[in-house]
MDTraj code that builds the backbone (N, CA, C; nanometers):
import mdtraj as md
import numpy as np

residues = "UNK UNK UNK UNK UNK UNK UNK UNK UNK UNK UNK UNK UNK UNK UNK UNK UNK UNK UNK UNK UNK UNK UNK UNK UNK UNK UNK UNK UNK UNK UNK UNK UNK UNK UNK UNK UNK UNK UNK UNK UNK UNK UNK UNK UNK UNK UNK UNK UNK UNK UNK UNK UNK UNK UNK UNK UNK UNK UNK UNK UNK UNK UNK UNK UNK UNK UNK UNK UNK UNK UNK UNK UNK UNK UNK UNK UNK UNK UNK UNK UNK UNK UNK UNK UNK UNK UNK UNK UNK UNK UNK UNK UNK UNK UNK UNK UNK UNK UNK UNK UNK UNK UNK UNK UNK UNK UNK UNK UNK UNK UNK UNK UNK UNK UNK UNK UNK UNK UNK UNK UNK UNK UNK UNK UNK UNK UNK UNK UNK UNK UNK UNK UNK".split()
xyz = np.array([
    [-0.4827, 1.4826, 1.9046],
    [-0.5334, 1.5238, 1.7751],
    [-0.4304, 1.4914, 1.6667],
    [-0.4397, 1.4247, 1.5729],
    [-0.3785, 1.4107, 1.4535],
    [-0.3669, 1.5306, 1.3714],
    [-0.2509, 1.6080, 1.3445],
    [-0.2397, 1.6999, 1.2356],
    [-0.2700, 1.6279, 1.1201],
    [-0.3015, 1.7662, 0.9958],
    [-0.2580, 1.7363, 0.8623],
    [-0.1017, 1.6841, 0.8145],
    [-0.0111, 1.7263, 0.8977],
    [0.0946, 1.7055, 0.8186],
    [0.1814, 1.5232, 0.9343],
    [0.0919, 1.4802, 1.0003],
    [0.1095, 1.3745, 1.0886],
    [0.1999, 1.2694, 1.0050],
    [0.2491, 1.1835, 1.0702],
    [0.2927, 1.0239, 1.0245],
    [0.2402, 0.9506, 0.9865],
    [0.0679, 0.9261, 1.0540],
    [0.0345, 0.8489, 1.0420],
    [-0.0664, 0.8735, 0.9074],
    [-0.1152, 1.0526, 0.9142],
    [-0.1840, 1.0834, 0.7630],
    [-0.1329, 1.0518, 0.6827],
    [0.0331, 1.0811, 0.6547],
    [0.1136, 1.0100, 0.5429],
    [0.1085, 0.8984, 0.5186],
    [0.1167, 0.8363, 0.6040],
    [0.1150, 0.6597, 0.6421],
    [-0.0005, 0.6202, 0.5332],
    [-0.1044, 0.6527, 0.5803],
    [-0.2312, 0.6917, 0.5116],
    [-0.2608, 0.6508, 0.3918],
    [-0.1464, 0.8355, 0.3704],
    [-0.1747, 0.8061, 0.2064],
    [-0.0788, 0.7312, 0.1272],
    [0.0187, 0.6975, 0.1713],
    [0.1317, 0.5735, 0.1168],
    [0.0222, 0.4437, 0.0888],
    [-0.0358, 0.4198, 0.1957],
    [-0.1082, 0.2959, 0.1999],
    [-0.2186, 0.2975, 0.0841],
    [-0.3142, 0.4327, 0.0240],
    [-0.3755, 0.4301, -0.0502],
    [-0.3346, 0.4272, -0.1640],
    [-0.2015, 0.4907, -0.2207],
    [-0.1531, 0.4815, -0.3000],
    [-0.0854, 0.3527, -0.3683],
    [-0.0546, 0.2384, -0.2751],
    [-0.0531, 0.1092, -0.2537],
    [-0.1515, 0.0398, -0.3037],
    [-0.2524, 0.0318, -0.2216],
    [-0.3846, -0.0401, -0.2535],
    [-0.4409, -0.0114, -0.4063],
    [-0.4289, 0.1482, -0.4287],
    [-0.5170, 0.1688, -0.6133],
    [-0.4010, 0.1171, -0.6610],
    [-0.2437, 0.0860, -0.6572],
    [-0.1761, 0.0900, -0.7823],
    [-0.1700, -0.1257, -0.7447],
    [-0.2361, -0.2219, -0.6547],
    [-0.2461, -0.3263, -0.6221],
    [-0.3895, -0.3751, -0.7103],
    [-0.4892, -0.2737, -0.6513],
    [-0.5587, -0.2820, -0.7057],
    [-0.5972, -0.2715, -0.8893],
    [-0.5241, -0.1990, -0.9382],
    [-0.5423, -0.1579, -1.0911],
    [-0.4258, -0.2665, -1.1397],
    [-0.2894, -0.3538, -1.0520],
    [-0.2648, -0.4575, -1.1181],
    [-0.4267, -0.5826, -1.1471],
    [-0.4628, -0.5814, -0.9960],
    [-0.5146, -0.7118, -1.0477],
    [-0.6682, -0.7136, -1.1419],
    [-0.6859, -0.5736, -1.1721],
    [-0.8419, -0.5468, -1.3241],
    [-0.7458, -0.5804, -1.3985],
    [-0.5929, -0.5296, -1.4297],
    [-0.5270, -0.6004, -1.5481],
    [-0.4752, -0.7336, -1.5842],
    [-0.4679, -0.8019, -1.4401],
    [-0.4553, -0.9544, -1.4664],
    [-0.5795, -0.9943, -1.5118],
    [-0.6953, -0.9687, -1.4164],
    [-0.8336, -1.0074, -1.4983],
    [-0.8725, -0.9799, -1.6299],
    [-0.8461, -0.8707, -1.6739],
    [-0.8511, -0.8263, -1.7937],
    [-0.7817, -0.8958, -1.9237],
    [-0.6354, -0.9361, -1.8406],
    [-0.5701, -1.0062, -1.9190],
    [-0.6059, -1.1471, -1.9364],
    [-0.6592, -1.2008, -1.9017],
    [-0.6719, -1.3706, -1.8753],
    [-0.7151, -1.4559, -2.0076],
    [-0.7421, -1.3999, -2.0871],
    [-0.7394, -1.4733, -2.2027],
    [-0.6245, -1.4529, -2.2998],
    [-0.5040, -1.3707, -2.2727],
    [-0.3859, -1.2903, -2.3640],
    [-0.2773, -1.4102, -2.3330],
    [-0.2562, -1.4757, -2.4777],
    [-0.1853, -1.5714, -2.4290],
    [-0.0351, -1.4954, -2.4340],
    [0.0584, -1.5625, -2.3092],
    [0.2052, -1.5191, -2.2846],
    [0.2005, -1.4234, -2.1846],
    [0.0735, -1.3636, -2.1490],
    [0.0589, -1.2867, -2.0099],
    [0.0891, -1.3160, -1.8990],
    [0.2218, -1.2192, -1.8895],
    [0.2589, -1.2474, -1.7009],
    [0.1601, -1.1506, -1.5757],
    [0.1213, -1.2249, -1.4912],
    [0.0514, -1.2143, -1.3962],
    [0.1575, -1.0944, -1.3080],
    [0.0607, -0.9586, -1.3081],
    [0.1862, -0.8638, -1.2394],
    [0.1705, -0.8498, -1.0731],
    [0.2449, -0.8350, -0.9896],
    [0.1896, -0.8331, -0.8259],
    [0.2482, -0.7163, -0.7653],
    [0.2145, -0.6728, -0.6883],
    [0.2466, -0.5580, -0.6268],
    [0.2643, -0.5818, -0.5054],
    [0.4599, -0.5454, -0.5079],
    [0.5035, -0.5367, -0.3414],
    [0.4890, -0.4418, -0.2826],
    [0.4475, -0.4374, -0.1252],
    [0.5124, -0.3468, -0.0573],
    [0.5470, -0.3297, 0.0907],
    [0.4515, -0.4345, 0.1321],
    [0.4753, -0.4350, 0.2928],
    [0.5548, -0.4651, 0.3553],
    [0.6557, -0.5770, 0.2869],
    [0.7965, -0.6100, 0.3538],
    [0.8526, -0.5290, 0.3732],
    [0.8950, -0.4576, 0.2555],
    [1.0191, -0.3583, 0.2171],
    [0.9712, -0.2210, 0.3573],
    [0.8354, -0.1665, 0.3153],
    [0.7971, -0.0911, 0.4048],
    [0.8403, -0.1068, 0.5196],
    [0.8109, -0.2313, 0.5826],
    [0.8490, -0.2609, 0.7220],
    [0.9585, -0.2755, 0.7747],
    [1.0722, -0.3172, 0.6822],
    [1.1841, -0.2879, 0.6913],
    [1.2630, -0.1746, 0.6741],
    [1.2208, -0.0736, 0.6273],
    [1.2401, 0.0974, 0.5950],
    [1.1985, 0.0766, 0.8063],
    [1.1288, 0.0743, 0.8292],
    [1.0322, 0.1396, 0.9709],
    [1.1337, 0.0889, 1.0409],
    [1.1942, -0.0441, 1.0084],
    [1.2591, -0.1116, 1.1513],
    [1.4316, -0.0072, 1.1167],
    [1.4565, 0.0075, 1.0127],
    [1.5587, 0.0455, 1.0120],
    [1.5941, 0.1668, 1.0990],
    [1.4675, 0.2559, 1.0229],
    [1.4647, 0.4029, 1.0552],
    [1.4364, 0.4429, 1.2261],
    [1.3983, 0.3134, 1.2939],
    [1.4028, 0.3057, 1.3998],
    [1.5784, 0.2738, 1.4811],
    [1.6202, 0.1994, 1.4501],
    [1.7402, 0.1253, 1.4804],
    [1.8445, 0.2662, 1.4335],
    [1.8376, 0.3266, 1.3229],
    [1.8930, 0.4702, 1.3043],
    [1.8803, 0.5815, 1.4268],
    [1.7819, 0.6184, 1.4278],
    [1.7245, 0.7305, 1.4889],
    [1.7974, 0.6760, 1.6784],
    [1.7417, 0.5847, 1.7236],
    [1.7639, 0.5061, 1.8736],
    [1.9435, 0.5164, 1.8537],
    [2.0102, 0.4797, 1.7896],
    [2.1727, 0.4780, 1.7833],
    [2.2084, 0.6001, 1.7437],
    [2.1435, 0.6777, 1.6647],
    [2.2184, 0.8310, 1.6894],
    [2.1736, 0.8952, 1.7520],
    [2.0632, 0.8750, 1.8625],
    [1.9888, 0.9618, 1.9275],
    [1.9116, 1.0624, 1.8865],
    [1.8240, 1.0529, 1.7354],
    [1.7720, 1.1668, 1.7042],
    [1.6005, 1.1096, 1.7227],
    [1.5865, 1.1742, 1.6182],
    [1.4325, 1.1911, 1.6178],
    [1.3544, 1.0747, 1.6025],
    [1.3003, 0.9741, 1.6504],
    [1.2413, 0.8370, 1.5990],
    [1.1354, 0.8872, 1.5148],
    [1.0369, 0.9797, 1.5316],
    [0.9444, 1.0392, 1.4824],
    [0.9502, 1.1187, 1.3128],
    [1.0902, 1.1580, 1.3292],
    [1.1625, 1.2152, 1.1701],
    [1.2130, 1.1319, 1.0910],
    [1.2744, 1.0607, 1.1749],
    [1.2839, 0.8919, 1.1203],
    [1.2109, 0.8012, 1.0075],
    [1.1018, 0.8169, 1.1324],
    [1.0210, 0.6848, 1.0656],
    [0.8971, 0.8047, 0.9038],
    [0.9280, 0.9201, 0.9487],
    [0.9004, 1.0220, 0.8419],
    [0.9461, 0.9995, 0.7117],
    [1.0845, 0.9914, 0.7496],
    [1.1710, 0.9981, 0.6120],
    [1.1546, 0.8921, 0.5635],
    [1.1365, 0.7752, 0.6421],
    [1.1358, 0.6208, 0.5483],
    [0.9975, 0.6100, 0.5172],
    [0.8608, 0.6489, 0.6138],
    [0.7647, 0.6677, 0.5152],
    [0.7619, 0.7454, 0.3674],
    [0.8289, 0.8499, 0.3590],
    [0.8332, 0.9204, 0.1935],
    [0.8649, 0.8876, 0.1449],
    [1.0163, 0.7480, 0.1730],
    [1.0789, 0.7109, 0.1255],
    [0.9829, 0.5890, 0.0567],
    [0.9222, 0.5222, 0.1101],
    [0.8735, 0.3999, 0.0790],
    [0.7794, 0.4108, -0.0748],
    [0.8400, 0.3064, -0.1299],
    [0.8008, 0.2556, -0.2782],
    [0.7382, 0.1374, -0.2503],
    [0.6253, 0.0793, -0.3835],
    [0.6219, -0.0502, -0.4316],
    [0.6757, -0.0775, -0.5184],
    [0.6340, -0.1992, -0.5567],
    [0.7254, -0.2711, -0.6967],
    [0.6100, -0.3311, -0.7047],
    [0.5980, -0.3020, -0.8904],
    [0.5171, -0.3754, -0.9721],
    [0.5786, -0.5182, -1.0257],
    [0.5670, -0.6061, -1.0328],
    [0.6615, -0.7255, -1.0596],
    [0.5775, -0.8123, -1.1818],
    [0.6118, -0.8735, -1.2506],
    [0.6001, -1.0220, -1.3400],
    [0.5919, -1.0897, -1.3109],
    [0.4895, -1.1835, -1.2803],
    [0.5137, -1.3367, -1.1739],
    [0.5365, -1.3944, -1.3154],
    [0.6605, -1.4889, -1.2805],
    [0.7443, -1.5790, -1.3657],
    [0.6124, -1.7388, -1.3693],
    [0.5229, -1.7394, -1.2826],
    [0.4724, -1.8723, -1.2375],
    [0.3644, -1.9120, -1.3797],
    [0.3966, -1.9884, -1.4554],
    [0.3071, -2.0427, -1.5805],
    [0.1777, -2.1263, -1.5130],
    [0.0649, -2.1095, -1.5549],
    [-0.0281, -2.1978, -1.5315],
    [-0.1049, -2.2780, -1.6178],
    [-0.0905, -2.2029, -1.7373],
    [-0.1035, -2.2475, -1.8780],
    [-0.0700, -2.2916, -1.9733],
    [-0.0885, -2.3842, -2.0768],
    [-0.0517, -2.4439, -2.2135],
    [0.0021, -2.2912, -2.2754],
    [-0.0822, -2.2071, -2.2734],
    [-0.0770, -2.0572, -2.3688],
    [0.0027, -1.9473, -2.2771],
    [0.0933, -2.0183, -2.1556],
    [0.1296, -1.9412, -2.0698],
    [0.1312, -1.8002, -2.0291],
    [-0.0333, -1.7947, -2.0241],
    [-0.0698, -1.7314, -1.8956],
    [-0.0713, -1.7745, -1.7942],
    [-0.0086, -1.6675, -1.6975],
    [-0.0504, -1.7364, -1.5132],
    [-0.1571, -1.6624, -1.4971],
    [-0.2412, -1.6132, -1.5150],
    [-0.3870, -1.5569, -1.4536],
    [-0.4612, -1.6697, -1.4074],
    [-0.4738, -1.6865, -1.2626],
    [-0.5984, -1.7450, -1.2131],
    [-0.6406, -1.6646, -1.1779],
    [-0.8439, -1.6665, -1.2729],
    [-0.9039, -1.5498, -1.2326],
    [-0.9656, -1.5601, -1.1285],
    [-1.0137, -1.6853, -1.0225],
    [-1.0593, -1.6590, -0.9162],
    [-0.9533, -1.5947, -0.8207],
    [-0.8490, -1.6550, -0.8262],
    [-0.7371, -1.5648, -0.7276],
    [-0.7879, -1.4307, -0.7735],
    [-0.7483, -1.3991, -0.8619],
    [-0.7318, -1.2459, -0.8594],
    [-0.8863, -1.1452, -0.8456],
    [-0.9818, -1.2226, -0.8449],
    [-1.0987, -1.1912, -0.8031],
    [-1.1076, -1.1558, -0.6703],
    [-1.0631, -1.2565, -0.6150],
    [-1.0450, -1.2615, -0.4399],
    [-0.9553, -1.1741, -0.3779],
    [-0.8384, -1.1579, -0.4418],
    [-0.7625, -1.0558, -0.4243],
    [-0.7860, -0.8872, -0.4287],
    [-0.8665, -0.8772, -0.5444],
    [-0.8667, -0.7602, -0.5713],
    [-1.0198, -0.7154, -0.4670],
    [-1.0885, -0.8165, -0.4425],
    [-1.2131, -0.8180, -0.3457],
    [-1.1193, -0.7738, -0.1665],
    [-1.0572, -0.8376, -0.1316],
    [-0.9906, -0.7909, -0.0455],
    [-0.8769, -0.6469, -0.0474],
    [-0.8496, -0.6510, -0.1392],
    [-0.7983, -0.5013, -0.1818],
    [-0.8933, -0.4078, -0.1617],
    [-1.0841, -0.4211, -0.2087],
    [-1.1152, -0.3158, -0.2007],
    [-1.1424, -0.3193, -0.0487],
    [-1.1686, -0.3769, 0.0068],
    [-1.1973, -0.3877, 0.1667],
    [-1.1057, -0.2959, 0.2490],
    [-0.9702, -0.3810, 0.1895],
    [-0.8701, -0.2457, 0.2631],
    [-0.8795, -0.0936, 0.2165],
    [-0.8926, -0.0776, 0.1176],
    [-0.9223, 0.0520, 0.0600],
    [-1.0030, 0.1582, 0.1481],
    [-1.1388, 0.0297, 0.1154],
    [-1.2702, 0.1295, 0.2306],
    [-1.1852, 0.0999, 0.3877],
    [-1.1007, 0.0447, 0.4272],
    [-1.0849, 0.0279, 0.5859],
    [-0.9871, 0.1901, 0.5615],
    [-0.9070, 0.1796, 0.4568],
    [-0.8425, 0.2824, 0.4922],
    [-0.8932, 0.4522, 0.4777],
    [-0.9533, 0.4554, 0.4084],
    [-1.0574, 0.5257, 0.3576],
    [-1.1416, 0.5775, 0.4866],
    [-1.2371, 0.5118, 0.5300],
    [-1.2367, 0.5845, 0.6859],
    [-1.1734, 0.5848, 0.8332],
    [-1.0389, 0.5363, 0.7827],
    [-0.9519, 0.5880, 0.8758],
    [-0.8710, 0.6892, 0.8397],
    [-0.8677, 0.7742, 0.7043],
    [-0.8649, 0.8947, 0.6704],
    [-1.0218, 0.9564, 0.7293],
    [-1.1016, 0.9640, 0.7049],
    [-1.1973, 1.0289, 0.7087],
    [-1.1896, 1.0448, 0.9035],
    [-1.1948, 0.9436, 0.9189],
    [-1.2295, 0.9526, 1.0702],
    [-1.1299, 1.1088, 1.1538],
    [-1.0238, 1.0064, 1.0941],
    [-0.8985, 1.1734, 1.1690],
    [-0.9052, 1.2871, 1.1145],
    [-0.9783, 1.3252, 0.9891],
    [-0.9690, 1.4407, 0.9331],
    [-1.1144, 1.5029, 0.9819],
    [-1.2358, 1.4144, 1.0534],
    [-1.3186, 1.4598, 1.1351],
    [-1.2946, 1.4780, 1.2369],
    [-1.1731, 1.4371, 1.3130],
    [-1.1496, 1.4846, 1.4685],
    [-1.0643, 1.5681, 1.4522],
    [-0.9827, 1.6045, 1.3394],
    [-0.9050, 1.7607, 1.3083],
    [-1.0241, 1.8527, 1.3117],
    [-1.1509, 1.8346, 1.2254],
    [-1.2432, 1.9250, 1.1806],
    [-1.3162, 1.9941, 1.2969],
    [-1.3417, 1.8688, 1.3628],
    [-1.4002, 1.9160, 1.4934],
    [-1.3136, 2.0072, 1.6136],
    [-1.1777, 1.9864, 1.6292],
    [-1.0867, 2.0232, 1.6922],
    [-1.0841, 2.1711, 1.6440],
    [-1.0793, 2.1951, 1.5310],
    [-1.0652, 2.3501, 1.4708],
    [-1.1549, 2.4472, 1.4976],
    [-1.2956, 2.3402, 1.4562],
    [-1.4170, 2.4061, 1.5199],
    [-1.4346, 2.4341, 1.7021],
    [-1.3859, 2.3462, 1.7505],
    [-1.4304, 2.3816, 1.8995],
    [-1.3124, 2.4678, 1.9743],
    [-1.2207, 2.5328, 1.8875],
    [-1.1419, 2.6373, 1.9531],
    [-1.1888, 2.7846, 1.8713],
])
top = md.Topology()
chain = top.add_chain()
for i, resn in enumerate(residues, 1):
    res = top.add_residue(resn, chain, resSeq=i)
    for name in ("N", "CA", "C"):
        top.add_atom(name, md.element.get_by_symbol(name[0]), res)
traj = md.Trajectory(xyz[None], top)
């Protein structure tokens, strides 16, 4: 059973919090696409994330503690970065290509809803778990 206060619920909501602030860059690149001098903004996070995980692993295994508190702390820990793409595509230098960012933000919402009922799903097998004791 997955608790409320789990790794992977956090995980969760790191990841959603990811996706809307990925997502609300790229309505503003679209939005922006006719603003001439507009830098195209992108949103990191999965590297860095994954490297928080490998660390907090490689920590925890060499001091012998908790891998599980570990990989806790570097989930809370974990940030994105909103960035400026430097990349010109334009006379009026904007970089907005709006089909990219169409496509992008189309796959953004996909992950959203994937993540979305994989919250829902575990917070129905908590629900049920509560109920059947």
């Amino acid at each position: 059973m997955i608790s409320l206060t789990s790794n992977n619920l956090l995980m969760m909501q790191r990841s959603m919090e990811y996706l809307w602030t990925k997502q609300a860059a790229h309505l503003d690149n679209i939005a922006n696409a006719e603003t001439p001098g507009y830098k195209v903004k992108t949103v990191t996070f999965e590297e860095k994330f994954r490297t928080k995980l490998r660390m907090a692993k490689k920590r925890a295994v060499g001091y012998h503690g908790s891998v599980r508190g570990a990989y806790r702390e570097a989930i809370q820990d974990a940030k994105w970065e909103v960035n400026d793409d430097e990349e010109i595509t334009r006379m009026d230098e904007n970089g907005v290509n709006v089909t990219e960012q169409l496509t992008e933000a189309i796959r953004t919402a996909y992950q959203i809803q994937y993540v979305m009922q994989t919250i829902s799903n575990d917070l129905s097998l908590t629900r049920t778990a509560i109920g059947s004791t």
